[in-house]
C-alpha positions in Angstrom: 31.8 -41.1 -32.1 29.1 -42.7 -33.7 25.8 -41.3 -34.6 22.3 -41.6 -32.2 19.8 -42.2 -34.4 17.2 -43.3 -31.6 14.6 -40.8 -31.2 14.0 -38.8 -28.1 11.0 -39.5 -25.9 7.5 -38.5 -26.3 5.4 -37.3 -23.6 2.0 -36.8 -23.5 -0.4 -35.8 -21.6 -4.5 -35.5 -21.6 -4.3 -32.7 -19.6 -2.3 -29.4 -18.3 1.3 -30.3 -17.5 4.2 -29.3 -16.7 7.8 -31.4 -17.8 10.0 -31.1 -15.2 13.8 -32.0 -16.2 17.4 -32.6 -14.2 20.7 -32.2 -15.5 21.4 -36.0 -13.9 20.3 -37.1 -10.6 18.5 -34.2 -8.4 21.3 -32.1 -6.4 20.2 -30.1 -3.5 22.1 -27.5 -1.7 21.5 -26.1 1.7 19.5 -22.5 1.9 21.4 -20.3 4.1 19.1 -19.8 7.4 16.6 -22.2 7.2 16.2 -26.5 7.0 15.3 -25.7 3.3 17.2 -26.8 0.4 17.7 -25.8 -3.4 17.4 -28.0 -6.6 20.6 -27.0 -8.4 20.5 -29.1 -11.3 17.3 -27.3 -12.7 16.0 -24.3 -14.2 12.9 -25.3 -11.8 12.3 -23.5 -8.2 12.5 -27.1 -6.6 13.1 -27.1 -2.6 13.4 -29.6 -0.7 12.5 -29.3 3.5 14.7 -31.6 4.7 13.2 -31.7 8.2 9.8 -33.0 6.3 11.2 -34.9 3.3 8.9 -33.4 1.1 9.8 -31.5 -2.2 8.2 -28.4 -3.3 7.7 -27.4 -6.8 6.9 -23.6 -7.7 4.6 -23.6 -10.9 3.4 -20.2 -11.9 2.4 -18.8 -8.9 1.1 -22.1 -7.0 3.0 -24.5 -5.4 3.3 -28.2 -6.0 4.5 -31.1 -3.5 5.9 -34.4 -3.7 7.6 -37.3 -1.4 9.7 -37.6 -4.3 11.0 -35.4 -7.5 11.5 -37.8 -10.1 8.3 -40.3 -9.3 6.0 -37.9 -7.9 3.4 -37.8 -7.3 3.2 -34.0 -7.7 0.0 -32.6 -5.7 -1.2 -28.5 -5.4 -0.9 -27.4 -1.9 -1.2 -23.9 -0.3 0.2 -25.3 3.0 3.8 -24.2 2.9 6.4 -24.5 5.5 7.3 -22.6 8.1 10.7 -22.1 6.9 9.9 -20.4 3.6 8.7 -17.4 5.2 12.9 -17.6 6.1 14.2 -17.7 2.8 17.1 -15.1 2.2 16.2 -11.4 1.5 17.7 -11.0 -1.7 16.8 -11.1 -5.4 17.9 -15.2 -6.1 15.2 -16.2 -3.1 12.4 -14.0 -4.1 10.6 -16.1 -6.3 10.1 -18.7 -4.1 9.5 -16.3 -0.8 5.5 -17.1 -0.3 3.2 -13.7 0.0 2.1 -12.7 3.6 
């Protein structure tokens, strides 16, 4: 196999960021319970509300939303769906479980 000597990409950014990678194309699996899904393919809390079409992107404690997870545009909101209040009760959901 021959050597890659191209360099990786450089991104930059005037301002705070965050860099948000997949393992390949997004995969999203179903959440048990709700019309929610899961990004799989990332170390990201990425859901996706399929009912909406509109991704959700947990950064720090905030939440970020997108019509799309590659392209963007990324935006804060604090309006969450309803079905996130549904997310499982166990220890995998409870990051992304919004406070009451």
């Amino acid at each position: 196999m021959p050597l890659n000597l191209q360099p990786p990409p450089i991104y930059y950014s005037s301002g705070p960021a965050s860099l948000l990678i997949f393992m390949g194309q997004p995969i999203f699996e179903a959440v048990p319970g709700t019309t929610l899904s899961w990004a799989v393919n990332t170390n990201w809390n990425v859901l996706l509300d399929t009912a909406t079409k509109q991704y959700y992107l947990l950064v720090g404690s905030s939440w970020m939303t997108a019509p799309d997870p590659l392209k963007g545009p990324w935006a804060a909101t604090t309006q969450l769906p309803a079905e996130f209040f549904m997310l499982p009760q166990d220890a995998h959901w409870a990051d992304g479980r919004p406070l009451a």
